[in-house]
N, C-alpha and C positions, 0 to 999 in steps of 0.2 A: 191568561198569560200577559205579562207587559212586557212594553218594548223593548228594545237591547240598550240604548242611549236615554238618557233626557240631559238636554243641551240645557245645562246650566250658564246663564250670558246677563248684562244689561241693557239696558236700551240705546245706549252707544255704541255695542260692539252686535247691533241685531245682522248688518250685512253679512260680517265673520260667521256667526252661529247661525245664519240658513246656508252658506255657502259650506261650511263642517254636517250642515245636516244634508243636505245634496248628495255630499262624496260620500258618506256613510250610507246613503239610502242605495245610490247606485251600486257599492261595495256589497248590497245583500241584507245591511241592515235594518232595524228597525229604529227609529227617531220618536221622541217627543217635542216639541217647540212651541213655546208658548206663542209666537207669533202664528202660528198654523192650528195649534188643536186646544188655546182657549179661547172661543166663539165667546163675543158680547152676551151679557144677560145670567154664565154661570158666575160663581163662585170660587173666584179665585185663589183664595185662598184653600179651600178645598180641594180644587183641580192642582195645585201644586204640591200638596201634600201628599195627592196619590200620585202624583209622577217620579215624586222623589222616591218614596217608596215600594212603587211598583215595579221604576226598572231597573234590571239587572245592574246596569253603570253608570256613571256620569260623568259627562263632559264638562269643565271646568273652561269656560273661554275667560282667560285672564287679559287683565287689564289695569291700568291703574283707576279708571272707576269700579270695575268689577272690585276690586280688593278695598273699595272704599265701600261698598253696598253691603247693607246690616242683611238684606235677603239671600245675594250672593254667598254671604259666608254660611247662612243657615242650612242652605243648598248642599255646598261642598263639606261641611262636617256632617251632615248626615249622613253623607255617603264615606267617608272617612271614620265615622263611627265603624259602620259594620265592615269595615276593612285596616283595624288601624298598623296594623304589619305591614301593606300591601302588597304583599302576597298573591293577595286574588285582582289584583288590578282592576277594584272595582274605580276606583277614582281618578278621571284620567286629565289633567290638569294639560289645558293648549294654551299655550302664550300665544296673543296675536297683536299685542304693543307690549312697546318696553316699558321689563316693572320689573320687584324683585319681591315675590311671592312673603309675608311674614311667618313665623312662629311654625306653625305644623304642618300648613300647606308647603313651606321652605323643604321640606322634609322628601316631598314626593320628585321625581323622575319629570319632567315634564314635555312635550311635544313643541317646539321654538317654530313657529311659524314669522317671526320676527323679520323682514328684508327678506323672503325666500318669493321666487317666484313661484307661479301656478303648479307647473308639473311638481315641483320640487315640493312645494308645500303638499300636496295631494300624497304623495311617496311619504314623507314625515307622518305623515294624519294616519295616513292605514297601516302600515308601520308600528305605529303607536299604539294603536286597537288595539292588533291581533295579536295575541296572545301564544294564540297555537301556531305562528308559522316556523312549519321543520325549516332546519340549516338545509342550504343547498348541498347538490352531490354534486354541481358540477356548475362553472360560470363561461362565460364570452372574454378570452383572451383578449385585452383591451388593448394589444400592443400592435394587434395586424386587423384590425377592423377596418369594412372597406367606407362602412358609412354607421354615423351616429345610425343610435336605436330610436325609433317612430317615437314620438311623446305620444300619453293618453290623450285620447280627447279629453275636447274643451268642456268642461263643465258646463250645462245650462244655463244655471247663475252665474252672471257676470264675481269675478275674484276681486276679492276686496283689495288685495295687496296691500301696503305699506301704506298707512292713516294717509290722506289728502296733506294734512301739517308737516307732512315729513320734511325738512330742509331739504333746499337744492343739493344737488351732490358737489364735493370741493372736487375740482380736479383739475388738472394743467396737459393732459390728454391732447394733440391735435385734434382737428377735425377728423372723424372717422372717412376712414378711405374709402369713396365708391367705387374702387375695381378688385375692392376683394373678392376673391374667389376659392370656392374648392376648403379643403383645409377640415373638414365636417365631421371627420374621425378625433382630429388631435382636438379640436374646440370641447369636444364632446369628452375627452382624455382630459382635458382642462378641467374642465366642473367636476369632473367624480374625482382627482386628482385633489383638486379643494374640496370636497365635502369630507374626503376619508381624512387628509391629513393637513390642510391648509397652508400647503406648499408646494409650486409645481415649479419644475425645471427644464426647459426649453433648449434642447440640445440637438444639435446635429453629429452625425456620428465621423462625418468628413471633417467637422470643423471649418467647415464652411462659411464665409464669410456671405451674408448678399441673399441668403436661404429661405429668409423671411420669417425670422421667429421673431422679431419686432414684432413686426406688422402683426401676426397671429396675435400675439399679446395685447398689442392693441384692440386689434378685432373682438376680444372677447369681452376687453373692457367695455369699448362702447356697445356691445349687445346686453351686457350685464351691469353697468354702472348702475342704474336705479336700485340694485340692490345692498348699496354701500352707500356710507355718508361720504367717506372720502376718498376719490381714486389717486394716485401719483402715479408717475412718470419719473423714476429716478437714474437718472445717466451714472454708469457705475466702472466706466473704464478708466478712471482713475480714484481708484480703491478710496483713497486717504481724502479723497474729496466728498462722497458719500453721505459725510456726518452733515456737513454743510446743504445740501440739498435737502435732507430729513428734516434739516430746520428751517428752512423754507415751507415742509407741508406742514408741520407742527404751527407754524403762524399762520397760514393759510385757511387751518381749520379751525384757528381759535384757542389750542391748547397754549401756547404759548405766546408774550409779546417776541414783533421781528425783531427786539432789541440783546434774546436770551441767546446766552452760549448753545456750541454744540451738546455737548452731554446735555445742559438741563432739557435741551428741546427732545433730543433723543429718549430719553428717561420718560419723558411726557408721555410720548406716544407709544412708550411701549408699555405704560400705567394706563394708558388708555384700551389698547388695544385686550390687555387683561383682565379689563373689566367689563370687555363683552363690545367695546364699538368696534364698527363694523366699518373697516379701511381694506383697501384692496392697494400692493405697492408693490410696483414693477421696476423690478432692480434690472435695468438692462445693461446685458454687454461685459456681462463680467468675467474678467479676465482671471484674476486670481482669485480662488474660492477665499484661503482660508481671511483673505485681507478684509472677505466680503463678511464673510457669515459671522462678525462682531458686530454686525449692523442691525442684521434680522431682529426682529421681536422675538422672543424666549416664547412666550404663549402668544395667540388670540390673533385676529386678523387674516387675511390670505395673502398672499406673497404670489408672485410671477418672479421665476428667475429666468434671462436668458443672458445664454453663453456657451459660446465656442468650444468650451473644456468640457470632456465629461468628468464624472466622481461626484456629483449631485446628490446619489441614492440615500446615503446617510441623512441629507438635511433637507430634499425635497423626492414627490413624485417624479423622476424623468420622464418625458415626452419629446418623442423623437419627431425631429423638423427635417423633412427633404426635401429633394427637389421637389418639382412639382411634376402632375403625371400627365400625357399628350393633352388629355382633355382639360385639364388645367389650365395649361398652359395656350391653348386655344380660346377656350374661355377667355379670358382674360383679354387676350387681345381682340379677340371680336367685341368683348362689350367695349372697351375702349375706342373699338373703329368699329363702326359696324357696317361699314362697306366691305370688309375684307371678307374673300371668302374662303370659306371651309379648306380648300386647298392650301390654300398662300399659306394663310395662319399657321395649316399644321406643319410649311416646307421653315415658318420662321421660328417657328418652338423648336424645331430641331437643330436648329442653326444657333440659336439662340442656348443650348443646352438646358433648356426647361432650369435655369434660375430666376428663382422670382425675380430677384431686383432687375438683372436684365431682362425679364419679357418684360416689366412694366415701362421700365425707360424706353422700349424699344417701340414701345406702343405710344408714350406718350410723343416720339420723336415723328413720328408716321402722322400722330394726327393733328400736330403744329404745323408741317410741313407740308400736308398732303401729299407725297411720296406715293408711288405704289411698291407694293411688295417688293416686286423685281428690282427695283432701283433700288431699294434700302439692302435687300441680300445682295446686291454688283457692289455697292459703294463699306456692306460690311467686308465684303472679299478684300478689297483695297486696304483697309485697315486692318486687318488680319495682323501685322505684324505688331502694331500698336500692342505694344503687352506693359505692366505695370513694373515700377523698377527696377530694374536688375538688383537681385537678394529678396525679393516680396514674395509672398506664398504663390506657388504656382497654379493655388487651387484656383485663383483669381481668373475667370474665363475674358478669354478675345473679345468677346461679342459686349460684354458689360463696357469695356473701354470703347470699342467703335461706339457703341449706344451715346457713352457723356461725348466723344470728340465732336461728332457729327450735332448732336444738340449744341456744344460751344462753338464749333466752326458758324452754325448759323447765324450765333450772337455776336461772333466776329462780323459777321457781313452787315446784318443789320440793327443789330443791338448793343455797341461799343462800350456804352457805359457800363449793360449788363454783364456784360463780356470780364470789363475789368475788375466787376463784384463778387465775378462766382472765383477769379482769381484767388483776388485778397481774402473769401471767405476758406478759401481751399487752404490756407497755411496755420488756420487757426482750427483748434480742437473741434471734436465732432458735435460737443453741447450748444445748448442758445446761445446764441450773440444778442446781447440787448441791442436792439437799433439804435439807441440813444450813442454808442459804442460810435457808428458810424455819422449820423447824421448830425453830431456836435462838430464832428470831425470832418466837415464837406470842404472845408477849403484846406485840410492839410494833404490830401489825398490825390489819388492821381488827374491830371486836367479832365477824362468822362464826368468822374465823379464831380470834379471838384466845382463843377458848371452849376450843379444842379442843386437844387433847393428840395429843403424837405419832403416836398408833394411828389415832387420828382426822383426823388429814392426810392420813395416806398410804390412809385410806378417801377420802378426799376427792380425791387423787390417780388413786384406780383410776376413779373418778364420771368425771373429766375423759378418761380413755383410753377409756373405754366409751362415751362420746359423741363419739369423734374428733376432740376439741376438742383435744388433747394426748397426747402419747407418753410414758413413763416407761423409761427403762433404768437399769443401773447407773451412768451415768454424770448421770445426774438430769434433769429434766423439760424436756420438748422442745417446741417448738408452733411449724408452720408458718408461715412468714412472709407467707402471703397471710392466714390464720387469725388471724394478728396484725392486720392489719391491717383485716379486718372489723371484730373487736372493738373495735380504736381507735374505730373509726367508729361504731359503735352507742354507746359511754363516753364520746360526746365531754365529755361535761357532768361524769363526776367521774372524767376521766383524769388529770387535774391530782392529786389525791388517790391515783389509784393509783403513780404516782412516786413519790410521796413515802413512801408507804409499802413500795415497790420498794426507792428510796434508802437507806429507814431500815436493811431487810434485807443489802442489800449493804454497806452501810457495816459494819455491827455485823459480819459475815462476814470481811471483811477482814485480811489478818494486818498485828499492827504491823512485823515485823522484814519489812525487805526484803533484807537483807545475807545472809542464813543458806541456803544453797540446799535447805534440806529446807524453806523455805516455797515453793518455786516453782512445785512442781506445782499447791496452791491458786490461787497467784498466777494461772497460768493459767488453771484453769478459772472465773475471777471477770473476768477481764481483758477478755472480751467484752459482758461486762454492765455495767459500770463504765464505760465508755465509751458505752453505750448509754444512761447515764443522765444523757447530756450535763452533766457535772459543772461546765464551763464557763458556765451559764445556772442552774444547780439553788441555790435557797435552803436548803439542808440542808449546815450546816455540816459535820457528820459527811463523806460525800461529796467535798465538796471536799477533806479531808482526805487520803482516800482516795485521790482522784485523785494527790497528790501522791506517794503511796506507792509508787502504781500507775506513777508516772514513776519512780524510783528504783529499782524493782523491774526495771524493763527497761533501765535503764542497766547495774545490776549483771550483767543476765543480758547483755550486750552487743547488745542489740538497740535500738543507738543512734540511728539515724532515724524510729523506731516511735514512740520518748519524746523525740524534738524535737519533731515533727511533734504532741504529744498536747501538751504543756504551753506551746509557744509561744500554743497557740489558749488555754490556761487561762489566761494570764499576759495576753496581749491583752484576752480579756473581763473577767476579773476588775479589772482598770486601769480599763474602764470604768464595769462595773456597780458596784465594792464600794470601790474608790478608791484612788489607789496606794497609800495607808500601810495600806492594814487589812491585820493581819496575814496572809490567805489570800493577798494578793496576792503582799505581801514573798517567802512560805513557794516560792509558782509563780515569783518572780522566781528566786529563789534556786536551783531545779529546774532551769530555764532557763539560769541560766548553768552548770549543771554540761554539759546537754546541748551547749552550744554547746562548752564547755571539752575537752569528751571528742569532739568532732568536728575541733578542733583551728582552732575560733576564740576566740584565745587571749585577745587584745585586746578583741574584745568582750566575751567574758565578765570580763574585768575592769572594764568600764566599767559593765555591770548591777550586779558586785556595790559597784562604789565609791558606786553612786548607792544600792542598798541598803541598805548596814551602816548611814547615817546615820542611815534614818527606822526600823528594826529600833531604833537606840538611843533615838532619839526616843520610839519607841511604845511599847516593851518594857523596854528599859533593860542597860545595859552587861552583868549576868549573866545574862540570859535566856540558856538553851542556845540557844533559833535564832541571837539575836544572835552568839553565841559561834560557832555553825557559820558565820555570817557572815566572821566574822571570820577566822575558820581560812583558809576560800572568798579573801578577799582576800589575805592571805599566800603564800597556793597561787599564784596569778596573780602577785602582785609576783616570786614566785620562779622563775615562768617566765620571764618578761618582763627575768630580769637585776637587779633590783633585792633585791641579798641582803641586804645591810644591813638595809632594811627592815622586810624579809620576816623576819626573824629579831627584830627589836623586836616586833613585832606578832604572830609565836608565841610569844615567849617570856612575853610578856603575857596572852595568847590561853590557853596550856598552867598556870598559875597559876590561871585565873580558873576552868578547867575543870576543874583537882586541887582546887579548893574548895567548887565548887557539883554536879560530879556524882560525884568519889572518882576517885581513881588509875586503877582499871580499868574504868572505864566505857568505851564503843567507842568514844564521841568524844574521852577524853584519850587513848586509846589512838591516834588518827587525829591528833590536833594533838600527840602527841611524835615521833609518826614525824616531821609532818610540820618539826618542829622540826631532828630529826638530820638530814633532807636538805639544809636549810639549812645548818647546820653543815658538814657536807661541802663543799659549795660553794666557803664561806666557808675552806676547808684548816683547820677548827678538828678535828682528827680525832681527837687524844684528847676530847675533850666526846663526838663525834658517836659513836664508838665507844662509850665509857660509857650512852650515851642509847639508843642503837639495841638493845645488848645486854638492857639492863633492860625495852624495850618489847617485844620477839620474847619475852621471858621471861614477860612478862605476859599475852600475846595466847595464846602458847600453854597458860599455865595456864588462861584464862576463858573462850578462844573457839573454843580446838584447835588443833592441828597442820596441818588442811588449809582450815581459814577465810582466807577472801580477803585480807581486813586480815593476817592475821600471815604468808602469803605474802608480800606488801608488805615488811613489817616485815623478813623474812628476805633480802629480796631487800637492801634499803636496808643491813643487815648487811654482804653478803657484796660488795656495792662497796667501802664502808670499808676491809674488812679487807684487798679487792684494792691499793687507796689505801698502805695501811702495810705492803706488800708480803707479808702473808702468803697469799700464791695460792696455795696447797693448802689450804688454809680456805675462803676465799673458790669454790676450782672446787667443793669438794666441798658448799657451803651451796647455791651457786645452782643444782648438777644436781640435786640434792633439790628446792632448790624449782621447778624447771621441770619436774619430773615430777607434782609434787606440782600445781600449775598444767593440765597438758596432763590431768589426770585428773580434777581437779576444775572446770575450767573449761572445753578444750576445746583447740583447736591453735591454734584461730582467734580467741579471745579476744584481746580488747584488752590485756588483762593478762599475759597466757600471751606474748604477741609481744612485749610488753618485756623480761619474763622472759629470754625468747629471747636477746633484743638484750646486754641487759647479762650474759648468761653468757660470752659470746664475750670471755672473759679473756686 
């Protein structure tokens, strides 16, 4: 009789194929392995040919040397001969490195042991085997289990896992928290959640704020990252910002330069993740589904959602997040104190109403302080009223507010500076703050602050992580949005002062250029804050500036509904509070008709800007650059609208006033010659437009480069022309250049990139 397996493998992949021969032998079966049963002195060739065809199956351990090896392949089509249907699943093909199997091997079902850990690979492997195992009659309710199921034992053989080569993992993850606890049901909901459909959703059924489905989230990350190339951490409570953080991981892990649009970086990774890499991205915090789930990858990858909202079912696993249970919540505080005893703990989980966020601050405040029990539950009683805004959810428990007051009171007494950090951090959004945000900005900021020097911030920074008033990673300081919103409430009286001194930080932060995409990863990580500083109501002129950048900046990146929807509401209050001629106003009118113009209302945005340019010249005067970009704005419109004639009087005027107050190659005469030579074209003037066009792609790419947006533009407006005067082998060969040049710096999906598109088809 012969064996049931022969481990068909190389000599690079020998740990894998005793490690597959192991679990197979413990499983009941029977193995061949040329490392074990060809002894020196036989005849190898012979001893292989009876292995191949003695045993019942074969194990195929793929690889990319496996799939280069002339013996390997003779191995797996013999056994593929006498099964070429496979049918009788004689041939059983285990991927243990990434490859992609050729020709007839392509064909077979395979076992992906590929990033899986031990248990998990060992389940795949036997899995895979058996052939004969009956469907169940009957499983384990995964929704009220009181504790994950035991793993098998550990294999004898040390597990191969994932090649030694494997890169480090990408990821932007905190440090994993040492007082996790408890949690062993849902973690375990987690994983089978991702294996069945690679999507789990983190839900509380109170909508609970503070519950800990973060944290869980996390927790699993950092217990399971090695099994992904790249982990993220995407903050998702403002929907429309989303895209911009996906392009942060997309450069992080290499699929994209930091200099590409949103879509193209998005597009990246979701062409990646369909081709089998293995990303793990945790959308937290999401508030509205459907703004979310145009985000998700279509196939491939695993996804963590967590959010306050149920209705998950359709697009993920749900996994219910609750409090936490006595023992939980004792736990937790005991490893944190470990003075405390058994009594106390469990009189302060009850006190505490077993929410996570609050035992863990409450724990951390006990062991900054050294407090005993008693005092910390006397001094909660006193705070008792301390409750969170009036109109705030009232799921918000007492205990979590006494927890931040009594942590800030301390920093009142002896940590002033920190005191006034966790303030100013408490007005801005709940995502990173670059530290750079604040420590550029040490002498604009309050006198704590403003004493202090670099070294001395970021001492001041550890103060706040130490009292769990704030988290600090490399992507810059963090602070809970329930923790925010204590603090509001205890500041009420100079919250007003902390904005402003927020405002001043973000503003001075801010980049001027919006048009250059190597400012847009900044952009990004400021783009949640700037909005949180409702710049639409803010008397800090800086700010409102900013805001307007901040619209321009998301135009350029093509994330055109984000920067409607942000400067209609600038350009509404500003009309009201500041008056329609103040310049901020004019600056948000002017924004507003771009976004309406790049949505493709063409008409209104001429009627904003006709009613604009007048009081621009009224206020400013005929060469003020804004007026001048004005003016450019209505040109651009009259020349949509059909009106060339015009449209060409008024750049031609426009492009003059702009070669004499900002120089030939400034970006904006650079923008009003272009938009000159389209005119010209129009109008069949094509020797000018030609002459004009050629001189401005000449300029663009001396001062701005060869793949800046504007001299795309420029090149494009070129290779129509030259289409126009019939040199079409000029014209094909300019515009596949610039639409490659476009799909790689902007993306496929780009608004620009699509024109591109449009006018190549010569």
């Amino acid at each position: 009789m012969g064996s049931d397996f022969f481990i068909s493998y190389t000599g690079a992949d020998s740990a894998w194929a005793e490690w597959v021969a192991v679990e197979l032998e413990a499983a009941g079966y029977s193995t061949v392995l040329q490392a074990w049963d060809f002894t020196p002195g036989t005849d190898f060739l012979h001893k292989m040919q009876e292995a191949t065809t003695s045993a019942r199956r074969t194990v195929a351990v793929l690889s990319p040397d496996y799939l280069g090896s002339a013996f390997g392949e003779a191995e797996w089509r013999a056994s593929f001969a006498k099964d070429p249907s496979g049918e009788l699943g004689l041939l059983v093909p285990v991927r243990v490195r990434d490859c992609r199997p050729p020709g007839l091997l392509a064909t077979r079902v395979w076992v992906d042991l590929v990033g899986t850990h031990e248990a998990q690979a060992r389940e795949r492997l036997l899995t895979g085997v058996n052939r004969n195992r009956p469907r169940p009659t009957s499983a384990v309710f995964p929704g009220e289990q009181s504790a994950p199921a035991a793993l098998p034992a550990r294999s004898p053989r040390p597990f191969p896992g994932p090649p030694d080569a494997t890169p480090a993992v990408v990821s932007n993850l905190p440090p994993a928290n040492p007082g996790f606890v408890g949690r062993g049901t849902q973690l375990t909901q987690i994983q089978q959640g991702l294996e069945r459909r690679g999507r789990v959703a983190l839900c509380s059924r109170d909508r609970m704020a503070g519950i800990g489905k973060t944290q869980l989230a996390l927790e699993f990350a950092n217990r399971h990252g090695d099994a992904y190339e790249v982990v993220w951490l995407v903050p998702a409570e403002q929907a429309d910002l989303v895209g911009g953080q996906l392009a942060q991981a997309a450069a992080k892990a290499g699929l994209v330069a930091s200099d590409v649009t949103t879509p193209a970086a998005v597009q990246a990774i979701h062409t990646a993740l369909e081709g089998g890499r293995r990303w793990l991205l945790i959308f937290d915090n999401v508030d509205d589904r459907q703004q979310v789930v145009r985000w998700l990858p279509p196939r491939g990858g695993h996804v963590i959602i967590t959010s306050r909202n149920p209705g998950w079912h359709e697009d993920a696993v749900p996994v219910e997040v609750g409090l936490f249970d006595q023992n939980e919540s004792a736990d937790l505080l005991r490893r944190r104190v470990p003075a405390l005893g058994e009594s106390d703990a469990g009189r302060l989980a009850e006190a505490l109403g077993h929410l996570p966020l609050a035992v863990a601050q409450a724990a951390s405040v006990i062991a900054e302080t050294g407090m005993s029990a008693r005092e910390y539950l006397d001094l909660l009683d006193k705070h008792s009223t301390v409750i969170l805004d009036q109109g705030r959810p009232a799921t918000y428990p007492v205990s979590l507010a006494a927890a931040v007051n009594l942590a800030v009171d301390r920093l009142e007494q002896h940590e002033p500076a920190a005191a006034h950090l966790v303030t100013l951090r408490a007005t801005m959004a709940p995502e990173p703050v670059p530290l750079t945000v604040f420590t550029q900005s040490l002498n604009r900021l309050a006198p704590p602050l403003r004493e202090l020097d670099p070294v001395g911030f970021y001492q001041v920074v550890s103060t706040l992580t130490a009292h769990g008033l704030a988290g600090a990673s490399a992507d810059g300081l963090h602070m809970h949005r329930l923790t925010q919103a204590v603090v509001r409430h205890r500041a009420h009286g100079t919250i007003g002062e902390a904005r402003t001194y927020a405002s001043v930080s973000l503003a001075a932060a801010t980049p001027t250029d919006t048009d250059d995409p190597a400012f847009w990863p900044q952009w990004a990580a400021l783009a949640p804050h700037l909005i949180a500083a409702d710049p639409a109501t803010s008397t800090h002129p800086p700010l409102r500036e900013a805001a307007c950048r901040l619209v321009l900046y998301l135009l350029r990146r093509g994330e055109l509904h984000t920067a409607h929807a942000l400067v209609r509401d600038l350009y509404q209050s500003w009309q009201r509070l500041l008056s329609p001629d103040h310049p901020h106003t004019l600056k948000a009118a002017t924004e507003y008709a771009h976004a309406r113009y790049a949505l493709g209302a063409i008409r209104e945005a001429h009627d904003i800007i006709t009613d604009t340019l007048p009081r621009y010249r009224r206020v400013l005067g005929e060469d003020h650059p804004d007026t001048l970009r004005s003016a450019h704005d209505l040109a651009t419109t009259l020349h949509s609208l059909g009106d060339y004639t015009e449209a060409r009087a008024l750049s031609e005027d426009t492009l003059i006033r702009y070669r004499r107050v900002c120089g030939d190659d400034h970006l904006d005469t650079l923008r009003a010659a272009h938009g000159l030579a389209t005119t010209m074209h129009s109008l069949a003037d094509h020797t000018q437009d030609r002459a004009l066009s050629e001189d401005t792609l000449a300029r663009c790419r001396r001062v701005l480069g060869d793949d800046h947006p504007q001299t795309l533009r420029s090149a494009q407006g070129l290779a129509t022309t030259l289409h126009t005067l019939g040199d079409h082998n000029g014209a094909r060969a300019l515009s596949e250049d610039t639409l490659a040049r476009c799909r790689r710096v902007l993306g496929d999906d780009h608004p620009q990139t699509l024109r591109s598109a449009y006018r190549a088809c010569f």
